[in-house]
N, C-alpha and C positions, 0 to 999 in steps of 0.2 A: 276769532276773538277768544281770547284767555281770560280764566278765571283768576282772580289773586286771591289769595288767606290774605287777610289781617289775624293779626295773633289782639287774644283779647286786653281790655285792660288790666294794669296790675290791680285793682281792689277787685276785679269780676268774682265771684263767687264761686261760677262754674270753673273752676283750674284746670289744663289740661290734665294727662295721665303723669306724665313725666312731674309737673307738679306738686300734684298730689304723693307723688312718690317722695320727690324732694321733702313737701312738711311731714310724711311721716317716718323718714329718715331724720329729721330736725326733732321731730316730737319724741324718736328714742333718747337722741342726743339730750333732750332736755331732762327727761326720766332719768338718765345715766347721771348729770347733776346733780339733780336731787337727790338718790342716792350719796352721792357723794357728799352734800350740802348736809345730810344726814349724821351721815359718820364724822365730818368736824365736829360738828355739834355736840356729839356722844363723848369724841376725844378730848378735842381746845375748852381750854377754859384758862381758869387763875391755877388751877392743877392740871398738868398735860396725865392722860392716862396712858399707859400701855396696850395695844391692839389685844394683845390676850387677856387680858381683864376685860376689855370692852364686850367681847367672844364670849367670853365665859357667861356674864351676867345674861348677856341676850339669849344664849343656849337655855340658861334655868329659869328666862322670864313664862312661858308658856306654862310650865309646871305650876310657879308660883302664882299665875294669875288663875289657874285652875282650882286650885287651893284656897283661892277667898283672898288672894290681895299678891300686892307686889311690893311687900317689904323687904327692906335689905335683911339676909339670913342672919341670923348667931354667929358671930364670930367672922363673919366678912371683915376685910379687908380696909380701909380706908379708900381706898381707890374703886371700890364697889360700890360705896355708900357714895361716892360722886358720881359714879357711871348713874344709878339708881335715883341721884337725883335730879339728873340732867335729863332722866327718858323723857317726865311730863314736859319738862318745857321745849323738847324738842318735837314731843306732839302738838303744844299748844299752838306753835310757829306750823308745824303743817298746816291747821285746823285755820288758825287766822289766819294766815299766808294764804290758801286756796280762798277761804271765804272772801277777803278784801278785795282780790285778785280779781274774781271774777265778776263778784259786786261792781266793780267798777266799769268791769269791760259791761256789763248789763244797765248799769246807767248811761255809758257813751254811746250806748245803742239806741236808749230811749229816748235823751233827747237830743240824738245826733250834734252831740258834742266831742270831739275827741280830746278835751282836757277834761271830763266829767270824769267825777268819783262820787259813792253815795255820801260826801259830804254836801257838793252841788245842790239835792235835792232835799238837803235839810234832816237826810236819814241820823248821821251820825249827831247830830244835834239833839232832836226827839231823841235817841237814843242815851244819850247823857242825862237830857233832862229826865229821862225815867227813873236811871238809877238813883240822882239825887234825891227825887221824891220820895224814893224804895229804901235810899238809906235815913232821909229826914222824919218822913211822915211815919215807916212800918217797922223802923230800926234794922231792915235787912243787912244780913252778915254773908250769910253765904251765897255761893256762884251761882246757885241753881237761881234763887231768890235776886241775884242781878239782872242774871237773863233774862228770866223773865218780863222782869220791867225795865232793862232794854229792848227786848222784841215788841212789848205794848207801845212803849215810847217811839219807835221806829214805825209802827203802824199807824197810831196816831199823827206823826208827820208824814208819811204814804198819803193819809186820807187826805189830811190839811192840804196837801199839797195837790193831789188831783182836782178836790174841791174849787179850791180858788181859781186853778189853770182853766175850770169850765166855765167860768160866771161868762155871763151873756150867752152858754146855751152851748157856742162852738167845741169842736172837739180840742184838747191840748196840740197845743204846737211845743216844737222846743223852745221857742224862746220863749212862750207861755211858762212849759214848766220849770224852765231856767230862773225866771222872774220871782213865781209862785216860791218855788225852794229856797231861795236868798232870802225871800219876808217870812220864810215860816222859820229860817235857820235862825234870823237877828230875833224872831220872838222865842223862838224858846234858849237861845243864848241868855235873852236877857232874866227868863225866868230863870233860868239854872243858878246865875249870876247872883240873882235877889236870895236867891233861895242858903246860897253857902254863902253870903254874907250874913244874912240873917241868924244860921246856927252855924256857931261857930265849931262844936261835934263834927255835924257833916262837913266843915271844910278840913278839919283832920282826915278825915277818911277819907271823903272824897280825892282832895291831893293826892293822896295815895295813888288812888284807882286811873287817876286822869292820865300818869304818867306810864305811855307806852309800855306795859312789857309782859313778857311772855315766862314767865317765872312764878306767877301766882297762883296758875291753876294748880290742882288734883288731879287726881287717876278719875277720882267718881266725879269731879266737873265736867272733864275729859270725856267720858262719857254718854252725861246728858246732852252734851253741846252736839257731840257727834254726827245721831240723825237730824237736826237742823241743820246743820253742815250741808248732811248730805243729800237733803229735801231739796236747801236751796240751790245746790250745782245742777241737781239733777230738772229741776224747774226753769233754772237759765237755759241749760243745755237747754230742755225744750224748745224755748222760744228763741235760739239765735237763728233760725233757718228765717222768723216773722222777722228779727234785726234786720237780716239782709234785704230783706223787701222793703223794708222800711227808709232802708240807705236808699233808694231807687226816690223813694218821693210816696206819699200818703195817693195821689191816684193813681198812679202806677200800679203802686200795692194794690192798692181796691182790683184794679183790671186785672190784676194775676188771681185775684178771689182768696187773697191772705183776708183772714178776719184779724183787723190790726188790735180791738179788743180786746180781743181773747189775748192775744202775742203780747199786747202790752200788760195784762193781768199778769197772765205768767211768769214775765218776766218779773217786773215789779214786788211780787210777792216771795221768789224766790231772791231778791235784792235784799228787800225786808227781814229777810230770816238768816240772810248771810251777814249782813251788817250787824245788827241785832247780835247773833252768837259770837262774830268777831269779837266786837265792843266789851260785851261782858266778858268774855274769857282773858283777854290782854288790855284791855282800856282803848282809848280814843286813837290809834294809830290812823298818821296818816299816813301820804304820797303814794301807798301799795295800790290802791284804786286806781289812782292816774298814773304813774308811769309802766307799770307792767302791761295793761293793754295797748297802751300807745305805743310802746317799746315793742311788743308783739306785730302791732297793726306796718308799724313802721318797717318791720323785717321779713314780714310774711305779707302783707297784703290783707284786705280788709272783709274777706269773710269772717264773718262773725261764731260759725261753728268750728274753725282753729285757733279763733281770736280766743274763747273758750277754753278750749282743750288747752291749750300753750298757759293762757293764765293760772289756770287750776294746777298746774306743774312748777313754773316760775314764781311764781305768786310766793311760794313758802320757799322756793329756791331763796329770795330775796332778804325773807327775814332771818332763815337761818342764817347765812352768811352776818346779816347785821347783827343777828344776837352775838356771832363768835367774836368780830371783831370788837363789839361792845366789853366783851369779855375778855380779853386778851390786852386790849390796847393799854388800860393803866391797871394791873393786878396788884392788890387784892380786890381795887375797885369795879364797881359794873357803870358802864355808860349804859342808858337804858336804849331798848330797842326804836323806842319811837323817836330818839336823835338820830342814831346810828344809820336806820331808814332813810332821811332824809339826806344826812352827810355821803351818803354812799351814791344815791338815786339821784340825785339834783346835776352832777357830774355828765351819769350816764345820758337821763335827758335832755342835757346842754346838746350833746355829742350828736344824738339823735333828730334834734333840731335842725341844726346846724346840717348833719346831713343830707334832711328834706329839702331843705332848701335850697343847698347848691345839685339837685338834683333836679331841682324843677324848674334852673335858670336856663 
């Protein structure tokens, strides 16, 4: 009598060696984009620059940051003073890019939704309504001062949202916190709503803010946003190994002796802090949450710690790309990055779709 291997399923967590070899051959490949995804960014615009301009500034930026700032020199160039103004928003686009990215893949984990993004949960909601508040009630101006009351706003919908998913005592299901996140989204829509009709100042500004884009921050925004950034990747990372147990089923989990608390903390709060930083550095973008995990889950399979990694690299692959072509398509004009996101991604995840499905006839 003979023994046979079955080979595991595609989402198994544990991947063979060959596997594993494969996404981290895939995960250079993605890197090597980015990079790439990078240098359009520095170059394309409404001004195409020359590679040796682009060289030269990045060569003197190190100097100049060392020196107390990264202004354009005396007597630069014109072509420098674009290079120079392009760097912030090509950070801002990494910074949101990874933040949404993974935000997202950290909400489809939690409530084993694979169309979940932290808007599902009501985050980016709470999150707007903060800064209206912040720009209504405190006349806040600067970035640091949005973020802030983006991340409180974001928290306050986290709580709202666990809160309700527990009434009657049971632990959150997905469809609990799916349910919970939709009532806590339409109430603080509606207050945001009341609130910039009401003064008509903050709907000046606020418009501003609401529309997608990655062109607004600073260096010293840039910055502050930073370690929240990098708090919350490194707090999802955490918790994707509890994701995976979680994909198994809640007693499963428990039998393996995952503490799903703790894994749902974790994660949750690193969601909170990348949503939150996102929002304020480039305003309410969406569809980066949902289709870059999904687009990931879809090609690699459904461990949640490459689901991760891959997002946090693709995630800003995405928005650069859409800033340039926002930037390019009708010059001197900008299409903003939060259309461009979605005219570019709605395609990909038709395609993807569509995929699955005749894949699993």
């Amino acid at each position: 009598m003979t023994a046979t291997a079955t080979a595991p399923p595609a989402g198994s967590p544990r991947a063979p060696g060959a596997a594993r070899r494969h996404r981290g051959a895939a995960l250079l490949a993605a890197a090597a984009l980015l990079l790439a995804s990078c240098t359009a960014s520095l170059f394309w615009g409404a001004r195409a620059v020359d590679p040796a301009t682009v060289a030269s500034v990045l060569a003197a930026l190190p100097g100049a940051l060392l020196d107390g700032g990264a202004q354009v020199p005396a007597g630069a160039g014109i072509d420098a003073a674009v290079v120079h103004s392009r760097i912030p928003r090509t950070l801002t686009a990494l910074l949101a890019g990874a933040a949404l990215a993974v935000a997202g893949a950290g909400m489809q984990g939690v409530s084993r939704n694979p169309l979940g993004d932290p808007g599902l949960l009501g985050l980016t909601a709470g999150a707007a309504a903060g800064v209206v508040l912040a720009i209504g009630a405190l006349g806040a101006t600067a970035t640091w001062q949005l973020t802030l009351s983006a991340l409180l706003g974001s928290t306050v919908a986290a709580v709202l949202v666990f809160g309700v998913s527990r009434i009657g005592g049971s632990a959150p299901t997905p469809a609990g916190l799916v349910l919970s996140g939709a009532a806590v989204s339409a109430g603080f829509t509606a207050l945001t709503t009341s609130a910039v009709l009401a003064l008509p100042a903050v709907l000046d500004r606020f418009r501003f803010w609401s529309i997608g884009s990655v062109a607004r921050a600073e260096t010293t925004d840039l910055a502050g946003a930073a370690p929240l950034v990098a708090a919350g990747l490194l707090l999802v990372l955490a918790g994707s190994s509890g994701l995976n147990a979680m994909a198994l089923g809640e007693e499963l989990a428990h039998g393996l002796g995952v503490r799903l608390g703790l894994q749902r903390t974790l994660v949750f709060t690193g969601v909170v802090l990348l949503s939150g930083a996102a929002t304020a550095l480039a305003g309410p973008i969406a569809f980066v949450g949902l289709m870059v995990p999904h687009a990931v889950r879809r090609l690699l399979g459904g461990d949640y710690r490459w689901i991760v990694a891959f997002s946090a690299v693709l995630g800003p692959v995405l928005l650069l790309l859409a800033d340039v072509v926002g930037r390019v398509v009708a010059p001197p004009q900008e299409i903003h990055v939060g259309v461009t996101t979605v005219v570019l991604g709605v395609p990909v995840l038709l395609v993807l779709l569509r995929r699955g499905r005749s894949t699993s006839l």
